[in-house]
Legacy VTK file of the C-alpha trace (Angstrom):
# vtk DataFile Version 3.0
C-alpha trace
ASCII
DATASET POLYDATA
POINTS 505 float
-7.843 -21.346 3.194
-4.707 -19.257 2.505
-1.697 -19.719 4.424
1.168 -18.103 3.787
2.392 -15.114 1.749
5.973 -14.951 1.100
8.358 -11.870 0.045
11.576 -13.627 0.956
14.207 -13.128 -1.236
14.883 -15.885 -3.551
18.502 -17.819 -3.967
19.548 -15.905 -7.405
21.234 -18.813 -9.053
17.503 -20.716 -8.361
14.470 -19.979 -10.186
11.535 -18.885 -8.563
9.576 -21.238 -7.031
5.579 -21.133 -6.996
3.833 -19.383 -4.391
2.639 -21.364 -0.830
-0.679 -21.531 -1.929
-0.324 -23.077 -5.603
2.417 -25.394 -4.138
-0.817 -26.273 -1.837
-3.329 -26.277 -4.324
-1.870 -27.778 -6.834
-3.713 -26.387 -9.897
-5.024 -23.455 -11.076
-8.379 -24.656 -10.984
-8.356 -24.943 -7.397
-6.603 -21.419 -6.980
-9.548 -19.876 -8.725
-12.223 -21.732 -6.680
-10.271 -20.607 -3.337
-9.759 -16.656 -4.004
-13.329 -16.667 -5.847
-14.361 -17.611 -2.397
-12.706 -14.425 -0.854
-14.668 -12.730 -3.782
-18.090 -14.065 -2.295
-17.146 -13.355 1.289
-16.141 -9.509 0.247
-19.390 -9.216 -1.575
-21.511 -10.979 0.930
-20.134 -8.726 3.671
-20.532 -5.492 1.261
-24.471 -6.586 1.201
-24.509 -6.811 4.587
-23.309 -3.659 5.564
-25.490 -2.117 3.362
-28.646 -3.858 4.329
-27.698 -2.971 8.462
-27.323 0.861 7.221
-30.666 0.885 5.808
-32.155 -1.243 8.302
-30.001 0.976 11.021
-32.071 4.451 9.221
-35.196 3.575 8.860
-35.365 2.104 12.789
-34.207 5.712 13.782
-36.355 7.073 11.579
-39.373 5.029 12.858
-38.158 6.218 16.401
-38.162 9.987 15.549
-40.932 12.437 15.996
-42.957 13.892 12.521
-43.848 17.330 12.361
-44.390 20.155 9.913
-42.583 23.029 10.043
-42.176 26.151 7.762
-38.931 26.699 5.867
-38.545 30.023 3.639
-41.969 30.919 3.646
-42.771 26.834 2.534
-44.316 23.837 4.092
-41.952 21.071 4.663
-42.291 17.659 6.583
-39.297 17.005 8.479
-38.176 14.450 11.652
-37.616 15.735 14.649
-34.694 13.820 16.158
-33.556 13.963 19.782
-29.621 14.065 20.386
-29.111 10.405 21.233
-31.044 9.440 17.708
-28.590 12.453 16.052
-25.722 10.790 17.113
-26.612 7.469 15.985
-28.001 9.014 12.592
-24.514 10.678 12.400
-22.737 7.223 12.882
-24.706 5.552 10.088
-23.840 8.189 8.120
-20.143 7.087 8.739
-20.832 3.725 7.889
-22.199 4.798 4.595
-19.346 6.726 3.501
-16.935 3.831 4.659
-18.956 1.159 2.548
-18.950 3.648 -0.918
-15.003 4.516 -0.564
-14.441 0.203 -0.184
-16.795 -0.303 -2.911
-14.560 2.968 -4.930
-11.341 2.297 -4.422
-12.089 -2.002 -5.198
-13.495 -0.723 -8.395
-10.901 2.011 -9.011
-8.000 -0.885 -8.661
-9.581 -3.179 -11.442
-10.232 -0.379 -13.837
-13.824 -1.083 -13.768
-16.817 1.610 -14.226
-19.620 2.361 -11.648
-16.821 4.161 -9.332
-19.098 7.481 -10.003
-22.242 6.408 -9.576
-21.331 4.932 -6.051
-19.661 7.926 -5.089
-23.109 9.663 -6.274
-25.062 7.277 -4.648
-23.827 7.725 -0.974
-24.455 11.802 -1.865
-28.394 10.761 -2.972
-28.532 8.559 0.410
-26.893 11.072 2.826
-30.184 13.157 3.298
-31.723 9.934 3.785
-28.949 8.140 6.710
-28.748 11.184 8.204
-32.573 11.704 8.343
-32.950 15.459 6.992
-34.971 14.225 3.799
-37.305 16.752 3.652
-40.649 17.071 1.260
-42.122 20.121 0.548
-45.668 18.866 0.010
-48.078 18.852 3.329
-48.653 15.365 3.131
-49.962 12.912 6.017
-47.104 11.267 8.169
-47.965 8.320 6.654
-47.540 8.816 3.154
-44.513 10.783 4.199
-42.836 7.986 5.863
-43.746 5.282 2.564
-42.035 7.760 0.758
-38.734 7.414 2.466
-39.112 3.889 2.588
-39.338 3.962 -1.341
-36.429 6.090 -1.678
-33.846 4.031 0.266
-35.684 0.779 -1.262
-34.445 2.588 -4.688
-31.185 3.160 -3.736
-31.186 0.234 -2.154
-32.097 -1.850 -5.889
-28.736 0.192 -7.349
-26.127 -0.378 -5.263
-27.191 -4.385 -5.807
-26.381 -3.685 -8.738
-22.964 -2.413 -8.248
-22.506 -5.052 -5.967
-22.967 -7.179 -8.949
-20.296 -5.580 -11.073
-18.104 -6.303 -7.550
-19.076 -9.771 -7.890
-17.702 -10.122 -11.446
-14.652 -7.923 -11.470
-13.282 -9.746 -8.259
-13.968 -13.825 -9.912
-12.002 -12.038 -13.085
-9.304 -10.662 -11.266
-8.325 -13.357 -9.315
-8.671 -15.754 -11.407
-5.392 -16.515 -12.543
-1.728 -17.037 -10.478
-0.047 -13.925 -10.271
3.505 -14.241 -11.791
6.301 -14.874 -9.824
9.794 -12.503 -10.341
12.919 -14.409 -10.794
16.184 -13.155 -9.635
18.378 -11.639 -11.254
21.549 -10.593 -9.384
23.595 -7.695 -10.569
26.563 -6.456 -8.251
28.928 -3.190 -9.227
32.435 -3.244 -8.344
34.590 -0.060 -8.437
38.298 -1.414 -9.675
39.517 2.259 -10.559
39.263 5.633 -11.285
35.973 5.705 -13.570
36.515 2.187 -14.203
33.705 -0.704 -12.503
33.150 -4.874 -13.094
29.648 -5.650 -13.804
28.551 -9.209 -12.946
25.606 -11.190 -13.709
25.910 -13.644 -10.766
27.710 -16.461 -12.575
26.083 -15.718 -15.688
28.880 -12.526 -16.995
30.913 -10.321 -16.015
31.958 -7.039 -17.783
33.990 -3.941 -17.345
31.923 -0.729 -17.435
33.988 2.765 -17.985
31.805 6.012 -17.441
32.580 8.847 -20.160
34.398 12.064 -18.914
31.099 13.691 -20.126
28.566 11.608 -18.464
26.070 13.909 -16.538
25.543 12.890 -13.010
22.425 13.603 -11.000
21.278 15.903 -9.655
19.536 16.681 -12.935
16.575 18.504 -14.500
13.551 16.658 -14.993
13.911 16.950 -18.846
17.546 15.010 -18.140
16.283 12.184 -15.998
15.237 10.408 -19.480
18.512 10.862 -21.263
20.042 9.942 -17.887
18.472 6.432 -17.445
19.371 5.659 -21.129
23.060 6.292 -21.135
23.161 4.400 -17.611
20.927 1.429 -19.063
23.335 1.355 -21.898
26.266 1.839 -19.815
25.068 -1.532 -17.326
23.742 -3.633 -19.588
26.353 -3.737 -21.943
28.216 -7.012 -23.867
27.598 -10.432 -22.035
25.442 -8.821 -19.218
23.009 -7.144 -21.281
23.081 -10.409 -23.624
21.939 -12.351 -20.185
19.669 -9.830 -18.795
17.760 -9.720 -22.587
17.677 -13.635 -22.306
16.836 -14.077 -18.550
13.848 -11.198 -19.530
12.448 -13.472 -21.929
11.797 -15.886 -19.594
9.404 -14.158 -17.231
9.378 -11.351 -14.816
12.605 -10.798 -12.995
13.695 -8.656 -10.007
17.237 -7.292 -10.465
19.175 -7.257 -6.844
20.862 -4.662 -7.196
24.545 -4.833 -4.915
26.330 -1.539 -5.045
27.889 -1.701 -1.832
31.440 -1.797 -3.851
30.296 0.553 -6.302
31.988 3.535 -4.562
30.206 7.013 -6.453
27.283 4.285 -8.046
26.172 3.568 -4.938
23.980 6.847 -4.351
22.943 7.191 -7.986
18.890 6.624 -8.368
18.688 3.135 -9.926
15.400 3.241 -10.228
15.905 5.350 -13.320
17.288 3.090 -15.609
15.401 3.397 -18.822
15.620 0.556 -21.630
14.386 2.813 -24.365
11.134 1.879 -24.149
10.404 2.563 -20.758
12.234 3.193 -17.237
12.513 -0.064 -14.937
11.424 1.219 -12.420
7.801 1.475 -13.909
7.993 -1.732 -15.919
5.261 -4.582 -14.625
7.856 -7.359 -15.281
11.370 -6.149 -14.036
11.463 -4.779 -10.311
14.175 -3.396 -8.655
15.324 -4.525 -4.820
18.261 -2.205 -3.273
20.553 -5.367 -1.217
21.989 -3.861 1.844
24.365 -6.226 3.717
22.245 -8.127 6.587
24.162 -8.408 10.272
22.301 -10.887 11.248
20.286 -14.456 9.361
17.444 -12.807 7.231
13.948 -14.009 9.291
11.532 -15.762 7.447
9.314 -14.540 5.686
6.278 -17.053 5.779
3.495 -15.879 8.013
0.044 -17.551 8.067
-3.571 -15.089 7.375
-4.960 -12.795 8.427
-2.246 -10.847 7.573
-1.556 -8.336 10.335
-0.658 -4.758 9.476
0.566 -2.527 12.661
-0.109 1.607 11.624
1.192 3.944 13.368
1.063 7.865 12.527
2.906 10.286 14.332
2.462 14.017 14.558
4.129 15.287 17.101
3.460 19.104 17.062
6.264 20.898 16.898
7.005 19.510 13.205
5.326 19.879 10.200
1.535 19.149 9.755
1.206 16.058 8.120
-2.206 14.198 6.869
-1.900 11.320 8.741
-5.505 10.180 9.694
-6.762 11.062 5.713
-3.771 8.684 4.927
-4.739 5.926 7.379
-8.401 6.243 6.229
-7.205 6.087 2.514
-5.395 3.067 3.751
-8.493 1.243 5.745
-10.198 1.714 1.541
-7.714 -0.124 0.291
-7.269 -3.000 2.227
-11.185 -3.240 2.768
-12.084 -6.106 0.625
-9.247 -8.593 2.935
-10.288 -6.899 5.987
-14.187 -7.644 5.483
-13.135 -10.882 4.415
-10.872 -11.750 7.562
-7.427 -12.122 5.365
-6.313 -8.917 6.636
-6.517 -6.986 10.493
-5.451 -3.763 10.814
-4.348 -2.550 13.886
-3.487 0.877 14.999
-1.167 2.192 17.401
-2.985 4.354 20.231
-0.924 7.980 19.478
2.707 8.876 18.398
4.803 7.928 21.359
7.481 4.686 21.564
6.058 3.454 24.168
2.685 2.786 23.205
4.247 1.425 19.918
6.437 -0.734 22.184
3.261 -1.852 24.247
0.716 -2.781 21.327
3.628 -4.658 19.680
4.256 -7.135 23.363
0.063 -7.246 23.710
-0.327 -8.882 20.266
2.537 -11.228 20.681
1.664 -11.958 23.921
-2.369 -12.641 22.622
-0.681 -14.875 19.780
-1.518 -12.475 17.153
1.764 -10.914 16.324
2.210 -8.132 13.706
3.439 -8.819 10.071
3.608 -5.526 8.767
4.470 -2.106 10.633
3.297 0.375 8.432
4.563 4.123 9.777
3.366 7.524 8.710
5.222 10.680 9.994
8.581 11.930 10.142
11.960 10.878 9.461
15.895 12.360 9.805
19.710 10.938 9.080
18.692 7.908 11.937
15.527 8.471 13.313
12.024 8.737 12.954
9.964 11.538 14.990
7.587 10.332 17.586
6.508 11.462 21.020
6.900 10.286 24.846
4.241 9.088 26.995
3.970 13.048 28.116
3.089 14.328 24.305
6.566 16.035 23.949
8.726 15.051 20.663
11.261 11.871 21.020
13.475 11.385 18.012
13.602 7.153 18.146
16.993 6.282 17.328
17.558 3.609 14.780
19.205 1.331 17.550
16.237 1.543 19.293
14.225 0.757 16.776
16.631 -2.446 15.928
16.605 -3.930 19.267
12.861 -3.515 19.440
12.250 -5.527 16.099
14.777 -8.238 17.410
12.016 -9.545 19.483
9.031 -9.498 17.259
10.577 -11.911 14.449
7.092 -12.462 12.739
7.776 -8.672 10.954
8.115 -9.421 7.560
7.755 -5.934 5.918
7.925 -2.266 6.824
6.838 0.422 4.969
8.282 4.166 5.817
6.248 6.815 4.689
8.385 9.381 6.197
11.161 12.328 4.842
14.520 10.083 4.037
13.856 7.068 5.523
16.931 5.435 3.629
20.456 7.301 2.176
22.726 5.574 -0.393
25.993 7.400 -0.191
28.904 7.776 -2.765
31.302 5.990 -0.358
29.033 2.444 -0.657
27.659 3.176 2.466
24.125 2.854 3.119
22.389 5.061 6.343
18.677 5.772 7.964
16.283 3.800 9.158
15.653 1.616 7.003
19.174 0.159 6.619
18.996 -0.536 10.335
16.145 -2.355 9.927
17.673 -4.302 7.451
20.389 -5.084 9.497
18.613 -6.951 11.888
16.692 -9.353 9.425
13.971 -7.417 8.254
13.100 -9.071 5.098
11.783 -6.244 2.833
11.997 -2.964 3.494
10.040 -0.123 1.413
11.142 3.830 2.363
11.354 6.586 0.949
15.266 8.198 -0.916
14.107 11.894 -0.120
10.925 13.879 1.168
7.460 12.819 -0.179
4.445 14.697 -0.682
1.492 14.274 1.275
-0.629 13.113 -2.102
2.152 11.186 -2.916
2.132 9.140 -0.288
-1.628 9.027 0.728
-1.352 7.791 -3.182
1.344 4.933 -2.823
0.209 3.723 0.658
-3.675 3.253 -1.691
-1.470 1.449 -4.395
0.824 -0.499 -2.593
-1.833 -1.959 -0.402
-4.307 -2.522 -2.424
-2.304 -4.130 -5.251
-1.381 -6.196 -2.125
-5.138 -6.814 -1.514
-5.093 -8.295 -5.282
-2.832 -10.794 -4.248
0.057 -9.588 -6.453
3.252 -9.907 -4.899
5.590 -7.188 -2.907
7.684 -6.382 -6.648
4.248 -6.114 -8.183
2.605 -3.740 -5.738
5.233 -1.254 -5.531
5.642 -0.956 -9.418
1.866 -0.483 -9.175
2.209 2.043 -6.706
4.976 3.592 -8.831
2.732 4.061 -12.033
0.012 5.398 -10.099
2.077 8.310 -9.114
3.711 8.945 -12.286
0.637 9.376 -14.139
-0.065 12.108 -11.507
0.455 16.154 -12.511
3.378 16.023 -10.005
4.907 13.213 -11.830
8.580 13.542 -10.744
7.905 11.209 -7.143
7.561 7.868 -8.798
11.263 7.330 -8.244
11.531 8.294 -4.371
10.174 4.418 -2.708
12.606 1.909 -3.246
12.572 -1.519 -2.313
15.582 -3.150 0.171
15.862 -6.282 0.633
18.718 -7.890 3.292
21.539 -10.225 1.702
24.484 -11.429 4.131
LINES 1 506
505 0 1 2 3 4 5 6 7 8 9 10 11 12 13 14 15 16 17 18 19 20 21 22 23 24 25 26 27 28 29 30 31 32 33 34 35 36 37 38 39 40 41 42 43 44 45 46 47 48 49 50 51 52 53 54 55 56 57 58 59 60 61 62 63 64 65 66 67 68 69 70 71 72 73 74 75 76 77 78 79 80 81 82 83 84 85 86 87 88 89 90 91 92 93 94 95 96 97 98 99 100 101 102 103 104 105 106 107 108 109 110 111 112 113 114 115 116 117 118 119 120 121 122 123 124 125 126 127 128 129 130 131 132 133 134 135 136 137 138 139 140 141 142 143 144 145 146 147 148 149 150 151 152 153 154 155 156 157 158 159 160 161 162 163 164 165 166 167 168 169 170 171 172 173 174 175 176 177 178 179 180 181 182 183 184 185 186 187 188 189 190 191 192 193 194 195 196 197 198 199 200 201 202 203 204 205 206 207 208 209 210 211 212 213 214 215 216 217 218 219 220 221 222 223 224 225 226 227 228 229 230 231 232 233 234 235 236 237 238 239 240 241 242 243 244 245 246 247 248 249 250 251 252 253 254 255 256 257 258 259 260 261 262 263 264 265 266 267 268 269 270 271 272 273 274 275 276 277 278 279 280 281 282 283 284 285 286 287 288 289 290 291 292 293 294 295 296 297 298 299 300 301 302 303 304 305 306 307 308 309 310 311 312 313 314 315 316 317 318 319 320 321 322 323 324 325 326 327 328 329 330 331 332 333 334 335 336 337 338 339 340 341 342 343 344 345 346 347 348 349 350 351 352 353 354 355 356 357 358 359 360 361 362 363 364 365 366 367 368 369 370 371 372 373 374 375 376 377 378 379 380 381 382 383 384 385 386 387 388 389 390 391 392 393 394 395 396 397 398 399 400 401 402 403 404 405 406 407 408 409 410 411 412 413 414 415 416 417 418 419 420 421 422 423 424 425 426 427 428 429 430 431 432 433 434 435 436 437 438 439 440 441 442 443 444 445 446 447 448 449 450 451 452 453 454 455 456 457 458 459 460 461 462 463 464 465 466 467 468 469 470 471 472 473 474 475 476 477 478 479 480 481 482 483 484 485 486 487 488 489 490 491 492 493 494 495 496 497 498 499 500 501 502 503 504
């Protein structure tokens, strides 16, 4: 059984230790049998479903009353249903369309084909589920009925075979350790006027001087390139470039980045540093954690399955329309292959106000099933995020309140903001929003958004994030997945607005 996953942040003068469960394991052989075992549960469940929906469709359909009627001047056989059999047709129909997009978006994540024919498979069944297959022949009830059967036996035969593909892709996939990131710490001292110290940890120190000509954001999307280059260059100059090249060579690193002394640096958009080859940002084996000082001893991070994600979207509505409940359905996709497999519960707050928040928060801690994850969709400001009180009417929710709510619910090991500036670096080293408060009070790991997000952007990196997390890849992994998926979108120019914090005291 799995029994931990861990996103704390590592000592940087250690190297990275294995995970809990190879540590537990003990070899990789054993790793494989284990998460080839969640492979076999996802799948088994997956067949299940499927076989209750047909099941589910053909005992309405036995149930229903067969009649002829005409239709454009034609003949057609059709079922008569009755509005309690409608309604449970319609719920079926549900069902089906939540088994294709798990089956989709599992398929999507590995890169694997069939994602198309599934998607064209729940269109050929939907007629079917929701009973208003029709044949224009007059034929006896009878033969009518064997007909059906035979249909949703067919489609029955090729989605077993999807489910096969399922089968395979997941034993590849997790068949190996993901790789662990090792850290690399990086802190940026102003010590004068366009003058900073550069250290390495204990590994080098240099001084960095910024050119009278060097363009600062904001900048043009044709100058973010150029931009990351000349900063890249600037950083990762002499000694600390010579121990960032040979600590890369090792294995995948995360760079914790300390600004705080920085002065100007601080609010510049790290996540654009570009090594020539490619920006960091988007590179599978370098991540990037923002390290905002931590008031208080960072909380562990080491939680034991099912993993428990709290979502809560918030639309109060006097502000802007936001897509909240396609988001938290894109979200449910994701994660379906740990939630069918019990490694994974998602749990959703009951509207937008504080209080119910508060209250679903105490009830699972006080049912010994505390949250791990608080996952919140809406709208953000300078320190607060927008909900609503217990009468529907907006509440801004102050990032004090917020902190001395987390204080008491210490199994949180990660929050993810998808809301309008959920985190501010400033030029004075200062860091502000929500998520630094957060921070503050031992969150672990922090994910928000720098400025406003688009809708598809973030219906796009909550898909990523999670389900990269569903993969068992780690936090660094998942958000550099999440990262790529939206740069390789038309509207390319968000991959750089979630960054990762992570508390240091």
């Amino acid at each position: 059984m799995l029994d931990s996953v861990t996103v704390k942040p590592t000592d940087p003068l250690q190297p990275a230790r294995p995970s809990y469960l190879a540590r537990k394991t003990g070899s990789c052989g054993r790793l494989k049998s284990v998460r080839n075992d969640v492979a076999t549960r996802f799948v088994r469940h997956l067949r299940l479903e499927f076989d209750a929906i047909i099941d589910r469709t053909l005992s309405i359909a036995n149930a229903a009353t067969f009649r002829h009627q005409r239709k454009g001047g034609q003949l057609v056989t059709v079922l008569e249903l009755t509005d309690e059999q409608r309604a449970a047709a319609e719920e079926t129909h549900e069902r089906l369309i939540r088994w294709a997009s798990a089956v989709v978006s599992f398929l999507r994540r590995r890169g694997a084909e069939g994602d198309a024919e599934i998607e064209q498979l729940a269109v050929d069944l939907t007629p079917c589920v929701t009973l208003q297959w029709r044949d224009r022949d007059d034929v006896p009830e009878r033969q009518w009925r064997t007909k059906l059967h035979r249909e949703l036996m067919r489609v029955s035969a090729e989605a077993a075979r999807h489910l096969g593909t399922c089968t395979a892709e997941e034993a590849r996939g997790m068949a190996l350790e993901p790789k662990p990131f090792s850290p690399f710490p990086l802190r940026i001292e102003a010590i004068g006027q366009r003058h900073w110290r550069v250290c390495a940890g204990e590994l080098a120190t240099e001084r960095m001087t910024f050119p009278k000509h060097f363009e600062f954001p904001p900048l043009s999307p044709e100058r973010i390139e150029p931009f990351g280059r000349a900063l890249f260059d600037l950083v990762f100059a002499g000694k600390v470039g010579e121990a960032f090249q040979r600590a890369r060579a090792q294995g995948n690193l995360r760079i914790q980045l300390d600004t705080r002394e920085a002065g100007a640096l601080h609010s510049l958009r790290w996540e654009l540093l570009h090594d020539g080859d490619q920006f960091l940002g988007l590179s599978t084996r370098v991540s990037l954690s923002r390290h905002v000082a931590a008031t208080e001893p960072g909380r562990s991070t080491a939680f034991r399955l099912p993993l428990r994600l709290l979502l809560m979207v918030s639309a109060p509505p006097d502000v802007a329309l936001l897509d909240g409940a396609r988001e938290q359905a894109t979200l449910e996709a994701a994660l379906a292959p740990l939630t069918m497999s019990g490694l994974v519960e998602i749990d959703v707050v009951a509207g937008s106000s504080f209080g119910a928040l508060r209250r679903r928060l105490r009830a699972a801690a006080n049912a010994g099933r505390p949250h791990h994850v608080w996952h919140f969709i809406g709208h953000g400001g300078d320190d607060a995020l927008v909900m609503t009180d217990d009468t529907g009417g907006r509440r801004d929710v102050s990032s004090a309140e917020l902190e001395t709510l987390f204080k008491e619910h210490p199994t949180l090991a990660l929050v993810v903001l998808n809301s309008c500036d959920g985190v501010q670096f400033h030029d004075d080293g200062t860091t502000s929003g929500i998520a630094a408060a957060l921070l503050s009070c031992g969150a672990p790991a922090i994910v928000a958004m720098q400025e406003p997000i688009s809708d598809p952007a973030a219906i796009l990196l909550a898909e990523e994030l999670y389900g990269a997390l569903s993969d068992g890849a780690v936090l660094d992994t998942a958000l550099i997945e999440a990262r790529r998926a939206i740069f390789f979108q038309p509207n390319q120019r968000e991959w750089h607005i979630p960054v990762l914090l992570m508390a240091v005291e």
